[in-house]
C-alpha positions as CSV (number, residue, x, y, z in Angstrom):
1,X,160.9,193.1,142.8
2,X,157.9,191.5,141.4
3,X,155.0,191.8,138.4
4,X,152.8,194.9,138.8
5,X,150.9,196.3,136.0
6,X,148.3,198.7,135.1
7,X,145.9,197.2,132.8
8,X,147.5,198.8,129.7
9,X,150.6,198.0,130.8
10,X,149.9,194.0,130.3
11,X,148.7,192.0,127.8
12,X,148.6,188.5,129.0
13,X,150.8,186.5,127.4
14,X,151.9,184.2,130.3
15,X,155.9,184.8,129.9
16,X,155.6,186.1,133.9
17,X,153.9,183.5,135.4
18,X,156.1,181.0,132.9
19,X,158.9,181.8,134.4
20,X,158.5,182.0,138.0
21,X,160.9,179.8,139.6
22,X,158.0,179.1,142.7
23,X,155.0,179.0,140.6
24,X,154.1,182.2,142.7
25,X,152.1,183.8,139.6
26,X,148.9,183.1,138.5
27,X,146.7,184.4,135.5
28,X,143.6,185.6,137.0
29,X,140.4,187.0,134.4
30,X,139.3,190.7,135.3
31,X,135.6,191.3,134.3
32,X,135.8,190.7,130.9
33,X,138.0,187.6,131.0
34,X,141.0,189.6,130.3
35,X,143.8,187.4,132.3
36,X,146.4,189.3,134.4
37,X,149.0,188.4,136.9
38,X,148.6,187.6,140.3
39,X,151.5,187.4,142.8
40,X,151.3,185.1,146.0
41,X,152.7,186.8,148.5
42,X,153.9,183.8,150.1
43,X,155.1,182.2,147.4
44,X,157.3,185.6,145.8
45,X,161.0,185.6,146.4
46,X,161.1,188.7,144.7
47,X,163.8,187.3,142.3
48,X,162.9,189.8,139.6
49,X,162.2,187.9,136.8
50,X,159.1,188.4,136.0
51,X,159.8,192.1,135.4
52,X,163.0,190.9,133.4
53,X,160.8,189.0,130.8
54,X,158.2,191.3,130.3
55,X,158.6,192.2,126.8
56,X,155.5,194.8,126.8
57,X,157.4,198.0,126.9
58,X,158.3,200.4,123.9
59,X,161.4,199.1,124.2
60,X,161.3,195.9,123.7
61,X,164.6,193.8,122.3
62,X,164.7,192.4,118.8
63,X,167.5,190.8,119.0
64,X,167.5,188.6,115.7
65,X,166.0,191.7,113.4
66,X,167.7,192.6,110.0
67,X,169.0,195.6,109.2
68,X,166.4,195.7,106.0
69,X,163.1,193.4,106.3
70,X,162.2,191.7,103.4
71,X,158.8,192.1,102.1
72,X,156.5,189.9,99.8
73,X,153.1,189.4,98.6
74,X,151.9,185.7,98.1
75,X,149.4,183.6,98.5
76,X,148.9,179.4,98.5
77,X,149.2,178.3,94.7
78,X,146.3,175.9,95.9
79,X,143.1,178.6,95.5
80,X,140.9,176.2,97.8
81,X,143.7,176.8,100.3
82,X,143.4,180.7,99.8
83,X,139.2,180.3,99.5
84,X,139.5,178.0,103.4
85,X,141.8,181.1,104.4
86,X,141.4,184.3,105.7
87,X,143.8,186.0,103.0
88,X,146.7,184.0,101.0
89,X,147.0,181.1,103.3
90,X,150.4,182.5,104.8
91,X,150.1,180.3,108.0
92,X,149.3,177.1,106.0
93,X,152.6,177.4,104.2
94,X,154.7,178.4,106.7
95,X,153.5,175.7,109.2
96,X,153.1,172.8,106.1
97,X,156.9,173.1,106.4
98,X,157.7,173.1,110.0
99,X,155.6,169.8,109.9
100,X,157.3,168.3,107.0
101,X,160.0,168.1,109.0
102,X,158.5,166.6,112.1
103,X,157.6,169.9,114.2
104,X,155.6,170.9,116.1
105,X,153.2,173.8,115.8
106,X,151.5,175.8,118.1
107,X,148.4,177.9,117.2
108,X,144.6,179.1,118.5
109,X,142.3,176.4,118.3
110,X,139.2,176.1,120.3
111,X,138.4,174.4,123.9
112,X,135.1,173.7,125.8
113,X,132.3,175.4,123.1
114,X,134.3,177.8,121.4
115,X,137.1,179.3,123.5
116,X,139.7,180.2,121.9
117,X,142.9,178.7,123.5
118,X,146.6,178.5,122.6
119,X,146.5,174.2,121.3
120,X,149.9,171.8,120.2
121,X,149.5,170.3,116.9
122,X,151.6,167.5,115.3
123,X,149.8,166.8,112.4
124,X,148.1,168.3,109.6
125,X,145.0,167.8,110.7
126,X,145.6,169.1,114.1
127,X,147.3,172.2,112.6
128,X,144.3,173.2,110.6
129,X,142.3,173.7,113.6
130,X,144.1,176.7,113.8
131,X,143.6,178.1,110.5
132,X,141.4,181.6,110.1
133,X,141.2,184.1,112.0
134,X,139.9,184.4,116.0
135,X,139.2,187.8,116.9
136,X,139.0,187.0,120.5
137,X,141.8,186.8,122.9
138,X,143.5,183.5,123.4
139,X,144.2,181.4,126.7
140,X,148.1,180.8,126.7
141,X,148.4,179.4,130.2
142,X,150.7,176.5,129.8
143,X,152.3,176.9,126.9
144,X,155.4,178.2,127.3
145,X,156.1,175.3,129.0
146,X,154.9,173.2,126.7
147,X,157.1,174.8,123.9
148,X,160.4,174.3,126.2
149,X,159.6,170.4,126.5
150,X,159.2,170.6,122.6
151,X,162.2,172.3,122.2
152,X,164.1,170.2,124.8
153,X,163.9,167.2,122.9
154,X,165.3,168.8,120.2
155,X,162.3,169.2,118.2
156,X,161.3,172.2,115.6
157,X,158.9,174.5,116.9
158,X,156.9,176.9,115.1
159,X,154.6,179.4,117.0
160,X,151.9,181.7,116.0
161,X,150.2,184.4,117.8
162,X,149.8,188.2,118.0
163,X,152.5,190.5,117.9
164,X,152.7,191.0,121.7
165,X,151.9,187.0,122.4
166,X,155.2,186.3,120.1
167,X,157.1,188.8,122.1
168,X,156.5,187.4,125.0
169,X,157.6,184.1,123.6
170,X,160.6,185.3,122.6
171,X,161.7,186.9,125.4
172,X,161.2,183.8,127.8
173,X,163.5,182.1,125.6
174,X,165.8,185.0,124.8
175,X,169.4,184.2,123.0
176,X,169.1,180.4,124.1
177,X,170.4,177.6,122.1
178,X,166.6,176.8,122.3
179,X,165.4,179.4,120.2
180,X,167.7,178.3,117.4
181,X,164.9,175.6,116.9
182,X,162.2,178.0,117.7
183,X,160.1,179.7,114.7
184,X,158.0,182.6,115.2
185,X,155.2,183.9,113.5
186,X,153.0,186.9,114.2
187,X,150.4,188.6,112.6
188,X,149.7,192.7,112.1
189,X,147.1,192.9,114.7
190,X,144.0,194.8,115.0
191,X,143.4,194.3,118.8
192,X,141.8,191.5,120.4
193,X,138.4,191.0,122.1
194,X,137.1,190.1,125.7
195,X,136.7,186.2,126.1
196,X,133.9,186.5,128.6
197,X,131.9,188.8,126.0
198,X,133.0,186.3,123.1
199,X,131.3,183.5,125.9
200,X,128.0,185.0,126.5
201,X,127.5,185.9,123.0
202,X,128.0,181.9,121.9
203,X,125.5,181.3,125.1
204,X,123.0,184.0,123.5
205,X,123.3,182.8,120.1
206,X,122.3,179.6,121.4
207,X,119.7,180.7,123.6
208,X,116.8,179.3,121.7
209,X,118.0,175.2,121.4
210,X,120.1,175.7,118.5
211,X,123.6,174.6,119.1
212,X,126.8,176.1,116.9
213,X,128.0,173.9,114.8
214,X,130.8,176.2,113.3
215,X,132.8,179.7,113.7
216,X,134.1,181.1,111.0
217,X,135.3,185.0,111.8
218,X,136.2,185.7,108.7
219,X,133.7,184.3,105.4
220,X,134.9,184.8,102.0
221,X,131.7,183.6,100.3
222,X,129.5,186.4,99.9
223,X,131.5,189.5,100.5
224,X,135.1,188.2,98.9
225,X,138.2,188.9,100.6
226,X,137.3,192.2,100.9
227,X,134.2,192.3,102.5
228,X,133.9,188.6,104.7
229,X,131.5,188.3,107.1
230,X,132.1,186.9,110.7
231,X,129.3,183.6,110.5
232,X,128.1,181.2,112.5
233,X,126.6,178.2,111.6
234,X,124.1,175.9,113.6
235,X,123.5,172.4,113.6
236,X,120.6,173.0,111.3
237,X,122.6,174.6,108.7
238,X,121.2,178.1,109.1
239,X,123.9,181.1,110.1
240,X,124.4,184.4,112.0
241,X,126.5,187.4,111.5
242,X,128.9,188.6,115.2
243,X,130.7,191.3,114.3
244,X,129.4,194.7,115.6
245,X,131.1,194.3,119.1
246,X,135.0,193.9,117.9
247,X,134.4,196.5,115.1
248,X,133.2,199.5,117.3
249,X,136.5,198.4,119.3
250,X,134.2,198.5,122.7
251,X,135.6,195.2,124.8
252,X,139.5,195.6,123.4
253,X,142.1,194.7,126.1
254,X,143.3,198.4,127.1
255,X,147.1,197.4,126.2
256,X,145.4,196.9,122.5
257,X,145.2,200.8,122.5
258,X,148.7,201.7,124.0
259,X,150.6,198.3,121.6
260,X,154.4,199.4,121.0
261,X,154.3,196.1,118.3
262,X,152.3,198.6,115.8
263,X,155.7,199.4,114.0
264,X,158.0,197.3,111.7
265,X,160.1,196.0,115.0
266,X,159.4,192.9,115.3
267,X,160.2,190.0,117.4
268,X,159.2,187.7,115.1
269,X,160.9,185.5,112.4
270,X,158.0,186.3,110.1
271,X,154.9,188.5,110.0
272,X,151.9,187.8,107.8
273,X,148.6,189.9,107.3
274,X,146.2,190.8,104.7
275,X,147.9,192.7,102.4
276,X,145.4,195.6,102.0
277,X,146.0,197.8,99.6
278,X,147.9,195.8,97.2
279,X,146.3,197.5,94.2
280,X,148.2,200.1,94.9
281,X,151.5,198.1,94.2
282,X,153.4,196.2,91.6
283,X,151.5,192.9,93.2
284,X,148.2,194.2,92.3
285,X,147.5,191.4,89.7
286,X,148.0,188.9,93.0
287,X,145.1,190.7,94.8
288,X,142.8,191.4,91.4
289,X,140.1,188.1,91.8
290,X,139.1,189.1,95.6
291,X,140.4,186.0,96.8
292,X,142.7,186.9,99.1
293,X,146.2,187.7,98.9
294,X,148.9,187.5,102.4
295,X,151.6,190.6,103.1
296,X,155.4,188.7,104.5
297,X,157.4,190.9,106.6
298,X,160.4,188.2,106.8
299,X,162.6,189.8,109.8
300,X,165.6,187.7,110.8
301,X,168.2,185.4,109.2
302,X,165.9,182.7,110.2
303,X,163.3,184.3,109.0
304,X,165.1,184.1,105.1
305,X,166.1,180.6,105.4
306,X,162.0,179.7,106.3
307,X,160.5,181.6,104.1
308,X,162.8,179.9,100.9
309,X,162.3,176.5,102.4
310,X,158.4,177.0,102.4
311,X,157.7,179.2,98.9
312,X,157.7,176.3,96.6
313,X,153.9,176.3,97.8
314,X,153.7,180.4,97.2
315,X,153.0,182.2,93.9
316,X,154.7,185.6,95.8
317,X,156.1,188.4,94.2
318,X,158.8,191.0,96.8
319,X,157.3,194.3,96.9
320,X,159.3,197.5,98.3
321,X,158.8,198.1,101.9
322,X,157.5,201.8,101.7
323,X,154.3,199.5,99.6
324,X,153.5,197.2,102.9
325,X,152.3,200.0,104.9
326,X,149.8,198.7,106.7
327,X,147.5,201.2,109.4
328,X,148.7,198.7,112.6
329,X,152.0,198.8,111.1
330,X,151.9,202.8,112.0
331,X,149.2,203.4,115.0
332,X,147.4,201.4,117.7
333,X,143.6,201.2,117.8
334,X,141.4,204.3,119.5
335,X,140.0,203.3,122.2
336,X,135.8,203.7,121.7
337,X,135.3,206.5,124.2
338,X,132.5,204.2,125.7
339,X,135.1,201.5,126.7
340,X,135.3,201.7,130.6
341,X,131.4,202.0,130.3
342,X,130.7,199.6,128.7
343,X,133.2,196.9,130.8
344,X,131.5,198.5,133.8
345,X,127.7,197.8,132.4
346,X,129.0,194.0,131.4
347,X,130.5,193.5,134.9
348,X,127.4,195.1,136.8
349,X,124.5,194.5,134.5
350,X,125.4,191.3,132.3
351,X,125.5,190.4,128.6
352,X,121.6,191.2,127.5
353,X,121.7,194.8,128.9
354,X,125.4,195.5,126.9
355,X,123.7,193.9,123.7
356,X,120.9,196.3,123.8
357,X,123.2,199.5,124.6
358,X,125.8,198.9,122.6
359,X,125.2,196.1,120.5
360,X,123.0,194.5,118.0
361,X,119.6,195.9,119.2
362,X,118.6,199.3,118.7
363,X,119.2,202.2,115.8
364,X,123.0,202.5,116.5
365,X,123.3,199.1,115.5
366,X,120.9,198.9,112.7
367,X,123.1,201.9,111.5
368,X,125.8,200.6,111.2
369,X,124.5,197.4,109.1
370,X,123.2,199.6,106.9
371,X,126.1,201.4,106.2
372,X,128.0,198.1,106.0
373,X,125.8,196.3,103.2
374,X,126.1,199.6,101.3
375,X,129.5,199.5,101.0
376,X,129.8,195.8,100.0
377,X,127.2,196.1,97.2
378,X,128.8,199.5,96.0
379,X,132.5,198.5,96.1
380,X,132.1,195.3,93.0
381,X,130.7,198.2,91.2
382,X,133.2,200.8,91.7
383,X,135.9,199.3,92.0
384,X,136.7,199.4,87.7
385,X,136.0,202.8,88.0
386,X,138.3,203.5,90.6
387,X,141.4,201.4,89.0
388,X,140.6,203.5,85.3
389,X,141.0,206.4,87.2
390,X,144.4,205.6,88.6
391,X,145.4,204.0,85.6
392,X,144.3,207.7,83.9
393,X,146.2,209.3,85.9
């Protein structure tokens, strides 16, 4: 009995080829960098636990989980934390304390030129490598391991990943005495993006002798929290927007559209995320300056205990649960009904033809901008209108 997936049936978070017993497993990229699981043949004893640990399946253990999740809205009391954040600064706090007390914390940083990879971090420095958001699947080979030698020598452990990444995580380590030590953190997850797109798009945007200096996925300073652009800044100090690729939901991973994590089990100790449409709830006044402001799903006993050992650096409010609901809290993303073709023209026709069908050449794309920069110049203005008429009503 050994690994074998479908593409939607995987989504890459190591815990297979972690726990092989002969290293028989080995996390190979498909065409759009996606990594998957390969079996040597000669290597397999077919011991089975590879299939044991997968945790992508609808239904997936939580173990740990409450009976009744608490729910908050917060953000850093520090506002030049929230402004270098993507929302509230909800991984800042919860990781300021894991390192206070000598942990270790794992997060997506970046390798080579901008490839986002699963990193260690022991100090604070480190750790705010890992700060913002990368929509672009991370590299996780070797981790696992990494955490269990962490763990091992009896050191806290805090890590942070998507919803299905933490599952994984959690599953390799199971009802251990190591997890006791062992702090999870996910986040409500859109859907992540193909790494070898992500690639030839930094190789494009550098195409003319100007090197990147900076990613930032999600900028605050022009459109707010509300409305932040995805820029890029060169060596030079000019910038350039990316976003048009992960927001059609073109290059996905295919388990993205068929996630069992979009619900309110979760395998996590604590799950953060913007907490959109907090006007709408008895936190509004948190969200009111566009800043930012960070949703906490706290799950598990553990989960309590962090979250009260970390809030003296939160100005949080609770808010019901039936207020959180969140979109990926309910459905998966729709797969764009162009996906396999556009995978297919990327493998078979490269990165300059994809840009120009699907991308940022061309009306479809020019479209879409325009509709975008409407929105963000109409919403300052109608957003008073909009909270006079719920407060009329």
């Amino acid at each position: 009995m050994r690994i074998q997936k479908h593409k939607d049936e995987c989504c890459g978070c190591t815990a297979c080829a972690s726990i092989c017993p002969r290293q028989a497993i080995t996390m190979k990229p498909d065409a759009l960098g996606f990594l998957y699981p390969e079996v040597d043949d000669s290597l397999c004893i077919d011991c089975g636990r590879c299939v044991k640990v997968c945790s992508f399946q609808k239904d997936y253990e939580t173990p740990f989980k409450l009976d009744s999740i608490k729910s908050y809205a917060g953000r850093h009391q520090n506002l030049m934390q929230v402004e270098k954040s993507q929302s509230g600064a909800a991984f800042v706090v919860l990781s300021d304390y894991i390192l206070s007390q000598g942990g270790v914390v794992y997060g997506v940083g970046y390798a080579d030129h901008f490839r986002p990879v699963h990193k260690r971090a022991t100090t604070f420095e480190e750790r705010d490598e890992f700060r913002g958001s990368k929509y672009v699947q991370s590299d996780m080979t070797g981790i696992i391991p990494q955490i269990k030698q962490d763990l091992n020598e009896c050191k806290l452990v805090m890590f942070t990943g998507t919803p299905c990444q933490v599952s994984g995580v959690s599953s390799f380590f199971g009802k251990s005495k190591l997890r006791e030590r062992l702090f999870l953190m996910d986040i409500v997850c859109h859907g992540v993006a193909a790494p070898h797109v992500w690639r030839d798009y930094v190789g494009y945007l550098e195409s003319n002798n100007q090197q990147l200096a900076a990613v930032n996925f999600r900028d605050k300073k022009h459109g707010g929290w509300h409305y932040g652009d995805e820029t890029f800044t060169y060596v030079d100090g000019s910038t350039h927007v990316y976003h048009y690729h992960f927001y059609t939901l073109m290059n996905l991973r295919y388990s993205c559209y068929q996630c069992p994590f979009t619900n309110y089990r979760r395998t996590s100790d604590i799950t953060v995320a913007d907490f959109w449409g907090i006007e709408k709830t008895c936190a509004a006044d948190l969200g009111v300056d566009n800043k930012g402001c960070s949703l906490f799903l706290v799950n598990t006993d553990k989960g309590v205990i962090w979250f009260d050992k970390a809030k003296d650096t939160l100005e949080y409010l609770p808010v019901p649960i039936e207020q959180t609901s969140q979109l990926h809290l309910r459905v998966p993303s729709v797969m764009h009904k162009d996906r396999a073709k556009f995978e297919n023209d990327f493998a078979t026709k490269g990165f300059a033809y994809v840009r120009k069908k699907y991308g940022e050449v061309g009306i479809n794309y020019y479209k879409a901008m325009f509709k975008r920069k409407i929105v963000k110049w109409i919403y300052p203005l109608a957003k008073p209108i909009l909270q006079f008429c719920e407060i009329s009503n």
